[in-house]
FIMIMI-835131 format. One record per residue (C-alpha): residue number from 1; residue in one letter; chain; x, y, z negated. Coordinates in nm, 2 decimals, always signed. Layout:
BEGIN
{kevo NUM 'a' 'A' {X Y Z}};
...
// end
This chain:
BEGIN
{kevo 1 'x' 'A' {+12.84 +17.75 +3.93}};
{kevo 2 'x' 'A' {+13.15 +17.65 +4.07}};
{kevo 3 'x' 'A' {+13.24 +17.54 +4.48}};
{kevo 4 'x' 'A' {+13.30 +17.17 +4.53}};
{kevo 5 'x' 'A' {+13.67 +17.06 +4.45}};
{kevo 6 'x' 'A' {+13.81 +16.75 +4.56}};
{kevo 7 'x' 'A' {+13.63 +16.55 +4.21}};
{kevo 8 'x' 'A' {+13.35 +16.47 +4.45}};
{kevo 9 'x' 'A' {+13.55 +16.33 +4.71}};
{kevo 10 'x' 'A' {+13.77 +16.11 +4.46}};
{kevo 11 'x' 'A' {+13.53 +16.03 +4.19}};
{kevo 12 'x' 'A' {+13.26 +15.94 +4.47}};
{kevo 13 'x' 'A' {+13.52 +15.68 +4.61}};
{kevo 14 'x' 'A' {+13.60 +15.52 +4.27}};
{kevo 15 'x' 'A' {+13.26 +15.51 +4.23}};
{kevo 16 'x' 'A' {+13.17 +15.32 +4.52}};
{kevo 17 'x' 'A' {+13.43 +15.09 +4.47}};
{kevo 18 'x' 'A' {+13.29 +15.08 +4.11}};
{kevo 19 'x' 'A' {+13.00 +14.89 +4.22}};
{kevo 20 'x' 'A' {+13.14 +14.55 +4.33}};
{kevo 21 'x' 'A' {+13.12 +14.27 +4.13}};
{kevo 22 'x' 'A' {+13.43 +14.31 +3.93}};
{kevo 23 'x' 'A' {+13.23 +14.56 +3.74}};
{kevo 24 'x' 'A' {+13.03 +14.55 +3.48}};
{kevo 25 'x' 'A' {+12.70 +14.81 +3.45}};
{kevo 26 'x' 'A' {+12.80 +14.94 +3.11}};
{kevo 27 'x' 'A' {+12.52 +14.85 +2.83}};
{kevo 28 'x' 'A' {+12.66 +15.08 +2.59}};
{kevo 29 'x' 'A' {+12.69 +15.40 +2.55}};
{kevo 30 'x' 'A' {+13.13 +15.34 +2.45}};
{kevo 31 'x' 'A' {+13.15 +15.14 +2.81}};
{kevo 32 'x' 'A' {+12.98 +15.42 +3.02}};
{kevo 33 'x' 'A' {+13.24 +15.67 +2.87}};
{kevo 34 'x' 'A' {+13.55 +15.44 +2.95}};
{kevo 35 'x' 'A' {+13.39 +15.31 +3.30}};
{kevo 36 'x' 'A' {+13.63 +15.35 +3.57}};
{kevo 37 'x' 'A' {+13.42 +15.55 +3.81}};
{kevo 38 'x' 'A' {+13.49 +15.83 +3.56}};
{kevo 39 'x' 'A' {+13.74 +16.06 +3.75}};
{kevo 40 'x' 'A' {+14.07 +16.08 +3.51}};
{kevo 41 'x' 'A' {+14.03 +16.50 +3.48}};
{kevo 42 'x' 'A' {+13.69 +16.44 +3.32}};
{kevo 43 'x' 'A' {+13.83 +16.18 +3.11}};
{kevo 44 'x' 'A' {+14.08 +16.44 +2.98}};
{kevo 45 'x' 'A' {+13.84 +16.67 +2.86}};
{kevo 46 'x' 'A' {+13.69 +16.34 +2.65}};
{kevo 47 'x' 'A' {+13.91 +16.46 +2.33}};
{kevo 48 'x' 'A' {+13.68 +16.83 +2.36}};
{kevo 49 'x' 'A' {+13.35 +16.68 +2.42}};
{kevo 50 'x' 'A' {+13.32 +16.36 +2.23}};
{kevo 51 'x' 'A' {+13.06 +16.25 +2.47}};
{kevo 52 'x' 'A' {+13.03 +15.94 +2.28}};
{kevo 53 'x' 'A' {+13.01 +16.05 +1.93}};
{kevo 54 'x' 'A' {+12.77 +16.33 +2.08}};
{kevo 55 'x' 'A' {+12.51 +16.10 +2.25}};
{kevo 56 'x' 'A' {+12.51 +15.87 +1.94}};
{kevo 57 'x' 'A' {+12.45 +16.18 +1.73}};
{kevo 58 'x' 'A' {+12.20 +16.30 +1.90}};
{kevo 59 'x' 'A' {+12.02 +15.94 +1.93}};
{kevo 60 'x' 'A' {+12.07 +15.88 +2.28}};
{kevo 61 'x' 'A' {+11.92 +15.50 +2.29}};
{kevo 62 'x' 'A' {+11.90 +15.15 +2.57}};
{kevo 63 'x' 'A' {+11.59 +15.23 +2.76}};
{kevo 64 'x' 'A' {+11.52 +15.62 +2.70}};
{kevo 65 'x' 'A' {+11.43 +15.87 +2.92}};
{kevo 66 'x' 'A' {+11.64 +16.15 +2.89}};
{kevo 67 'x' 'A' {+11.64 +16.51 +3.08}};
{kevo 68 'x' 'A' {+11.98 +16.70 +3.13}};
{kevo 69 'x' 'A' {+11.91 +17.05 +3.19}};
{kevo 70 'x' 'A' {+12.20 +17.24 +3.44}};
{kevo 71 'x' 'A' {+12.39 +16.92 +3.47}};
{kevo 72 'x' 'A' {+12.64 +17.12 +3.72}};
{kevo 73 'x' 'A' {+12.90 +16.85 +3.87}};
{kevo 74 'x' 'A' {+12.74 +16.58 +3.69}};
{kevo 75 'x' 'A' {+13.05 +16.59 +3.42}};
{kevo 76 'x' 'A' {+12.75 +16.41 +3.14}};
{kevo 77 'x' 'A' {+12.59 +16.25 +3.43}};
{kevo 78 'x' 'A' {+12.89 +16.04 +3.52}};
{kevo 79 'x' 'A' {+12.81 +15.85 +3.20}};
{kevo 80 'x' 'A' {+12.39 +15.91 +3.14}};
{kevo 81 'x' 'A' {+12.28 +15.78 +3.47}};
{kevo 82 'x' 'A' {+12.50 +15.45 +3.47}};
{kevo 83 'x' 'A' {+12.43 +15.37 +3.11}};
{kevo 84 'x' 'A' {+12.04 +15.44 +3.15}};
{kevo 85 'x' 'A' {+12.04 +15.26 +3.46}};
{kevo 86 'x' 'A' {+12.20 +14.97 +3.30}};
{kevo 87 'x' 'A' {+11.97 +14.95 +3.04}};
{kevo 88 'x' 'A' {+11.61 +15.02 +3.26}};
{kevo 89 'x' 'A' {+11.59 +15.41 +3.13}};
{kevo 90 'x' 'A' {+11.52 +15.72 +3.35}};
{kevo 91 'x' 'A' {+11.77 +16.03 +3.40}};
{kevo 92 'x' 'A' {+11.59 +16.35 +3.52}};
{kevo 93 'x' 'A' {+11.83 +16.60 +3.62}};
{kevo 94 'x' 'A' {+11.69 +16.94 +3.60}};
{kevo 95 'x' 'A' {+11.96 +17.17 +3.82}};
{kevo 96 'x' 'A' {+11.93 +17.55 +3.87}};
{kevo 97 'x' 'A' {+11.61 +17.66 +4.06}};
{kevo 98 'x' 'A' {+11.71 +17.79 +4.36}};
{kevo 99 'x' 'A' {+11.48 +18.04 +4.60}};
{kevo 100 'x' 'A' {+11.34 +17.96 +4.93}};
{kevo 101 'x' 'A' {+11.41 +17.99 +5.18}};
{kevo 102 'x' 'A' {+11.81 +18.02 +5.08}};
{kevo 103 'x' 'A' {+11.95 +18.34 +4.91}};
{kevo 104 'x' 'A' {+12.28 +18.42 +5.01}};
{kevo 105 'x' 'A' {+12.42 +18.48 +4.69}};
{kevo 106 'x' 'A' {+12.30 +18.08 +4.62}};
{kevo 107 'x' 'A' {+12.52 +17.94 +4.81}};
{kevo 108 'x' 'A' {+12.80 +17.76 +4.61}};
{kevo 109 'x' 'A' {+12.49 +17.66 +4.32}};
{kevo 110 'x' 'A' {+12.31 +17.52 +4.70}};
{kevo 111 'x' 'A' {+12.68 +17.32 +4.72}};
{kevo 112 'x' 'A' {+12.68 +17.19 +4.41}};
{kevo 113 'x' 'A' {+12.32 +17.06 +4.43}};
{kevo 114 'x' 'A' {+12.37 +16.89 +4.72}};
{kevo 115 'x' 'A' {+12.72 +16.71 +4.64}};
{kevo 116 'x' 'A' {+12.52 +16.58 +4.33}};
{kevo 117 'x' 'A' {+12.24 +16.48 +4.53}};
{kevo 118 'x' 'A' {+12.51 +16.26 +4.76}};
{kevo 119 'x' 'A' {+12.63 +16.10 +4.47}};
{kevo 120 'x' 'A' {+12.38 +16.08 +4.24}};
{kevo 121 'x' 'A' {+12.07 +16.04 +4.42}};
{kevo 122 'x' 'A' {+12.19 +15.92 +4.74}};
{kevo 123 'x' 'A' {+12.47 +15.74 +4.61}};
{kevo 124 'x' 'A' {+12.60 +15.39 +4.47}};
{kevo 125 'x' 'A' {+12.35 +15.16 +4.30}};
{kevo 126 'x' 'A' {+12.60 +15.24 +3.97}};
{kevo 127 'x' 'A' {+12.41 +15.55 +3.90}};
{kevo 128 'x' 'A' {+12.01 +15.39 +3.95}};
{kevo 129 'x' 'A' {+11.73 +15.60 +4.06}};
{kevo 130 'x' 'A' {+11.85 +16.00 +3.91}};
{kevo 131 'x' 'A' {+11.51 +16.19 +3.96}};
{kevo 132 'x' 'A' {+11.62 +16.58 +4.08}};
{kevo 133 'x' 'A' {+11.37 +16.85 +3.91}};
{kevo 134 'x' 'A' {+11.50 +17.22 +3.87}};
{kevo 135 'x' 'A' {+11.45 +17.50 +3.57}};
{kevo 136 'x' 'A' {+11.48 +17.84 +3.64}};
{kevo 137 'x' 'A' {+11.26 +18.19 +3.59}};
{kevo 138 'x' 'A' {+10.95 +18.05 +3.76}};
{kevo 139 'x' 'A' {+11.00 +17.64 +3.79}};
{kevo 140 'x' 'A' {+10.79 +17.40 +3.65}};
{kevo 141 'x' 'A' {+10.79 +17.10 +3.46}};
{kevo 142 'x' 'A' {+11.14 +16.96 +3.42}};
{kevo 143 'x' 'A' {+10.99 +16.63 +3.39}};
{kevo 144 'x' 'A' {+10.61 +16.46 +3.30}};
{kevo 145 'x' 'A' {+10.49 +16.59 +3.01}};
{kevo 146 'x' 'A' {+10.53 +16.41 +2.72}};
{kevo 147 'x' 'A' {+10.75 +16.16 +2.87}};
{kevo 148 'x' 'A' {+11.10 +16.20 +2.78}};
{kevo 149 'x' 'A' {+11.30 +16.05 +2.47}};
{kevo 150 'x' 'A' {+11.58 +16.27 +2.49}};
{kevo 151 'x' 'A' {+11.64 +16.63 +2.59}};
{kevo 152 'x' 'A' {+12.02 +16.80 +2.67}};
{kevo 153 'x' 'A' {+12.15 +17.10 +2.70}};
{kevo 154 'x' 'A' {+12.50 +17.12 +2.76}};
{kevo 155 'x' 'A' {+12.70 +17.47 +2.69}};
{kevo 156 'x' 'A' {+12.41 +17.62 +2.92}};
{kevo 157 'x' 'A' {+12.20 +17.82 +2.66}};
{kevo 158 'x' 'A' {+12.45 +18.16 +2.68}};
{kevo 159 'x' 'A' {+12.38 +18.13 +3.09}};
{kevo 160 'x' 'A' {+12.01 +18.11 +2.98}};
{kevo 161 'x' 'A' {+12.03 +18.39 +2.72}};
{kevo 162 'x' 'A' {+12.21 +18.62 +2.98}};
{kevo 163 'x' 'A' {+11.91 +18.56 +3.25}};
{kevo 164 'x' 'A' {+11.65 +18.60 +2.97}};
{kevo 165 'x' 'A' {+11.49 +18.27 +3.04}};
{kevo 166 'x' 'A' {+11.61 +18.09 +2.69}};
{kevo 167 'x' 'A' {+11.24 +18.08 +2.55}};
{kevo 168 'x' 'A' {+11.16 +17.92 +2.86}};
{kevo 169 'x' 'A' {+11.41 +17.63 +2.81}};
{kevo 170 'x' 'A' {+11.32 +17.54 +2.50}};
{kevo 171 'x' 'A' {+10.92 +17.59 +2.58}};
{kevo 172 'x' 'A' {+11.04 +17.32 +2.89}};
{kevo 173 'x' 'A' {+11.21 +17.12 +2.71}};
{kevo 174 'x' 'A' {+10.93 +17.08 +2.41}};
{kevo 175 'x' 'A' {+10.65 +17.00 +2.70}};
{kevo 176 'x' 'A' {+10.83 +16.74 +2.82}};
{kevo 177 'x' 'A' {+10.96 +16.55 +2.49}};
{kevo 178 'x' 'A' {+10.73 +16.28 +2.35}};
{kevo 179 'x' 'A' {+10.60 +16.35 +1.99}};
{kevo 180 'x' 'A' {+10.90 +16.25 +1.76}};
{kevo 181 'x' 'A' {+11.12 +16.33 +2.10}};
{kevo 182 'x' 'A' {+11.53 +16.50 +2.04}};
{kevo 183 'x' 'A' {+11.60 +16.79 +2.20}};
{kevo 184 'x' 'A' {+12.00 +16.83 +2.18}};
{kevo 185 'x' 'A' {+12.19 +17.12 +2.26}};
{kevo 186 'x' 'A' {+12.63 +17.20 +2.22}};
{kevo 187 'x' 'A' {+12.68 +17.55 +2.28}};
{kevo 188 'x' 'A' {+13.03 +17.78 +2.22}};
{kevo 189 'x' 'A' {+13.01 +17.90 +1.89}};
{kevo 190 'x' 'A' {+13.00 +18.27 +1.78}};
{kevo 191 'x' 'A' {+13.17 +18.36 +1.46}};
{kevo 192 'x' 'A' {+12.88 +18.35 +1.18}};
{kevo 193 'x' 'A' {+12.77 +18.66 +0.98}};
{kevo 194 'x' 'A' {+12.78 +18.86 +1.29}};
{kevo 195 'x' 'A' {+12.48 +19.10 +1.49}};
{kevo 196 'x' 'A' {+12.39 +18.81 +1.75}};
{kevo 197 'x' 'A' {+12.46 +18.93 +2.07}};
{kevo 198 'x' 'A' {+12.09 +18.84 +2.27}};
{kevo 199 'x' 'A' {+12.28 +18.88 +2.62}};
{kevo 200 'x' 'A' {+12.58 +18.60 +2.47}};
{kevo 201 'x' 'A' {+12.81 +18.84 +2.72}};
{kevo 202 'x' 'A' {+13.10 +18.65 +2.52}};
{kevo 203 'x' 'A' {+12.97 +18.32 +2.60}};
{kevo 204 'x' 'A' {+12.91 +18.25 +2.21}};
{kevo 205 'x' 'A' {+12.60 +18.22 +2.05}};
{kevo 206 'x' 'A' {+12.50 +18.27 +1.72}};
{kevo 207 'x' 'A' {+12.42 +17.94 +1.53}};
{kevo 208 'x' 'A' {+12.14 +18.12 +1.36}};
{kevo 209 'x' 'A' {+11.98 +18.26 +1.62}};
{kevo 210 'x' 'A' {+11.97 +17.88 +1.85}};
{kevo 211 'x' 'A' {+11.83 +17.76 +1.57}};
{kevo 212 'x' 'A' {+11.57 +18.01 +1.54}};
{kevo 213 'x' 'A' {+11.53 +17.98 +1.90}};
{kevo 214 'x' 'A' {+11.43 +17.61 +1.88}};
{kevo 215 'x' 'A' {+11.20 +17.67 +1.56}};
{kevo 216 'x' 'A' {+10.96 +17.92 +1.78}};
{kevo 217 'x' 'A' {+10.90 +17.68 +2.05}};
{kevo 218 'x' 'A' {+10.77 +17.43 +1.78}};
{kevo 219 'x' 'A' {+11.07 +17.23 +1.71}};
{kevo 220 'x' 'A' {+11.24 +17.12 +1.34}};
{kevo 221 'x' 'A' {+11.61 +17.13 +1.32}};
{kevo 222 'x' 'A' {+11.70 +16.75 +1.17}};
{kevo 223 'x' 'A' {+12.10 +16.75 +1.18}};
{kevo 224 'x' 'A' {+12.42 +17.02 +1.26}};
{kevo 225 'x' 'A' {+12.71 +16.86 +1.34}};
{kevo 226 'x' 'A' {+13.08 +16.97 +1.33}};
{kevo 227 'x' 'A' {+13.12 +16.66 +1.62}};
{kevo 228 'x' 'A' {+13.26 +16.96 +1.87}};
{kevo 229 'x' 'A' {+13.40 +17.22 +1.57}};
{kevo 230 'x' 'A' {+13.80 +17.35 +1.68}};
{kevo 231 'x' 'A' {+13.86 +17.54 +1.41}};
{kevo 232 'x' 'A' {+14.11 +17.69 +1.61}};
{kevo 233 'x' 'A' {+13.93 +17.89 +1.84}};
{kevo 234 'x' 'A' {+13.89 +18.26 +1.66}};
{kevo 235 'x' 'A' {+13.69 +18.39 +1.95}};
{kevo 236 'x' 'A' {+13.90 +18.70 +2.01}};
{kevo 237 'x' 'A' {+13.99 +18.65 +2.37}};
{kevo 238 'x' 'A' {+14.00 +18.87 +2.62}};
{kevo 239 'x' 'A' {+13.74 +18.74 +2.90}};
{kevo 240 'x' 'A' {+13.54 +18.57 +2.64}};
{kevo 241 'x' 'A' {+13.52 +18.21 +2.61}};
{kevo 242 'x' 'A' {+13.61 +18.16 +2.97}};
{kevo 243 'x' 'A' {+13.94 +18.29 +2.90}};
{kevo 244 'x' 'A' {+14.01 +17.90 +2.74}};
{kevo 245 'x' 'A' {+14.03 +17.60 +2.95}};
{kevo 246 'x' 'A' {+13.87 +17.45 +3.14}};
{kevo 247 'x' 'A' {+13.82 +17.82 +3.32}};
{kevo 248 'x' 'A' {+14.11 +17.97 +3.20}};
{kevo 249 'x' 'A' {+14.01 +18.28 +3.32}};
{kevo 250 'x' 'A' {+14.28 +18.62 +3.37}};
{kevo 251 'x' 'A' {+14.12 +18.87 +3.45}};
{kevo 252 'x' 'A' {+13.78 +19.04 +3.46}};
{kevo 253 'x' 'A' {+13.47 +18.85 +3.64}};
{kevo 254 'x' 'A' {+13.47 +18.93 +4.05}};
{kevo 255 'x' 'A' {+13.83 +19.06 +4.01}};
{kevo 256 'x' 'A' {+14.13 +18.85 +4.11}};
{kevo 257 'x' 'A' {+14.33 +18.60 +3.90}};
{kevo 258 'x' 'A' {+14.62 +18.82 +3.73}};
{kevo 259 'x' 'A' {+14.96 +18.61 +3.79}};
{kevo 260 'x' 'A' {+15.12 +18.77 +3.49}};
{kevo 261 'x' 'A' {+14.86 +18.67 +3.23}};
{kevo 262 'x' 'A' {+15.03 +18.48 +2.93}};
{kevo 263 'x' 'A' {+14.75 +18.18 +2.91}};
{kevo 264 'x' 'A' {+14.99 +18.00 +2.69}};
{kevo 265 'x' 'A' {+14.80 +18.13 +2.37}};
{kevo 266 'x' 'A' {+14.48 +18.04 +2.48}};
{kevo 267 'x' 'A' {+14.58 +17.66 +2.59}};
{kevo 268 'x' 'A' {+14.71 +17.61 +2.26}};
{kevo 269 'x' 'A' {+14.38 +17.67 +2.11}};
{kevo 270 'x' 'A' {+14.17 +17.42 +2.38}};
{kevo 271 'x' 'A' {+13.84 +17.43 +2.44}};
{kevo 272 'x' 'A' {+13.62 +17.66 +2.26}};
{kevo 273 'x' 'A' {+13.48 +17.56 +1.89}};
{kevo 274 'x' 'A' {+13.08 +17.44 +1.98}};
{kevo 275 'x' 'A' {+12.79 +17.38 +1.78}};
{kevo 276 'x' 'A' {+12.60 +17.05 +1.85}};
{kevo 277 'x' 'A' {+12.24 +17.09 +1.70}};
{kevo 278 'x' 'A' {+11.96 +16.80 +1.70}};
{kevo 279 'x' 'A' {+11.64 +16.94 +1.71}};
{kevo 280 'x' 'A' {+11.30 +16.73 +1.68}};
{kevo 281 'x' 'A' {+10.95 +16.73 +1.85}};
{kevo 282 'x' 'A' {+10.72 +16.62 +1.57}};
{kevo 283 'x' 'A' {+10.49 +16.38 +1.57}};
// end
């Protein structure tokens, strides 16, 4: 997780501003993406995440109650919660569990948390009513069972692999979609043909291996998509995936930045190729 920057302060004041009467409460999925309460960095990264060609993928619908696992800084949330609030739908945002009473070592994810509770939960009538849960090791339902339409997990399931609680998430994320319910997931890419790497120390996953993933915990893979593909990206950085942008990383974790790293390479290639996978509760 990463310390608050100054996107909460901005964003939160366009936002606020974004809920006057000059503004409409986006009805579709293509006016949630270009609302204005949208800080202009996330905007930027628009032309790596397709957001809107993802959702519609994925079936993201007027009305539907929809569960983001690990939504971070809110980056998908900043488009969810206006459009399902708009349209009389539910976001659940299911956030790292953290320990209590407070751990040290949690206390930029305890930041985080509470910078999207201000603005999410707390904030402008833009967003609606954002219901926090939390998914971790020992949490419990990310939402009622059997009551969500859609299911997301954005570039988390390598964070999940590493802390051996993947099973878990898709064993969540099945409990709470209805019969017939989509469970989506985008994930960095590992090269296929490879020995998956359980731990994803890279940060890429094995297509194969999410797939089998979601076919244990009772789910039928419906659609791959190539919505997120950058052919591009061959993977053989040095600091793994995080050595792209956004992170741009230089040097090894817990060590400082390294001035004299070339990241002119690695910017030419943008943001890491990334499976998008719709999997399906049956009925």
């Amino acid at each position: 997780m990463k310390p608050i920057t100054r996107r909460y302060a901005l964003a939160g004041a366009v936002a606020l501003a974004g809920c006057g009467p000059g503004v409409a409460r986006p009805r579709t999925i293509e006016a949630a993406v270009a609302g204005p309460w949208r800080p202009a960095a996330d905007k930027a990264r628009d032309k790596w995440r397709h957001p809107a060609e993802t959702l519609k993928f994925l079936g993201l619908k007027p009305g539907d109650t929809v569960v983001e696992f690990w939504p971070g800084a809110g980056w998908y949330s900043d488009i969810l919660a206006p459009f399902l609030a708009a349209t009389h739908g539910k976001l659940y945002a299911a956030h790292m569990q953290l320990a209590e009473p407070p751990q040290p070592g949690e206390a930029a994810a305890r930041q985080v948390l509470e910078a999207y509770r201000a603005r999410y939960v707390k904030g402008p009538r833009l967003y609606g009513k954002v219901e926090l849960t939390a998914f971790g090791r020992t949490s419990g339902p990310v939402a009622p069972a059997g009551s969500a339409d859609l299911v997301l997990f954005f570039r988390n399931l390598h964070n999940w692999m590493a802390g051996g609680i993947a099973e878990k998430a898709f064993r969540d994320a099945f409990l709470a979609l209805k019969p017939g319910g989509v469970l989506g997931v985008v994930e960095h890419r590992a090269a296929p043909g490879g020995v998956p790497d359980l731990l994803a120390q890279s940060g890429y996953v094995d297509q194969a291996y999410a797939t089998r993933l979601g076919q244990e915990a009772g789910f039928r893979l419906a659609a791959a998509s190539e919505i997120n593909a950058n052919p591009k990206d061959d993977r053989r950085h040095p600091f793994g995936v995080w050595t792209l942008p956004p992170v741009r990383r230089s040097s090894p974790l817990g060590q400082p930045p390294d001035p004299a790293f070339d990241h002119a390479p690695y910017d030419a290639i943008g943001e890491s190729d990334r499976m998008t996978l719709k999997f399906v509760k049956p009925t």
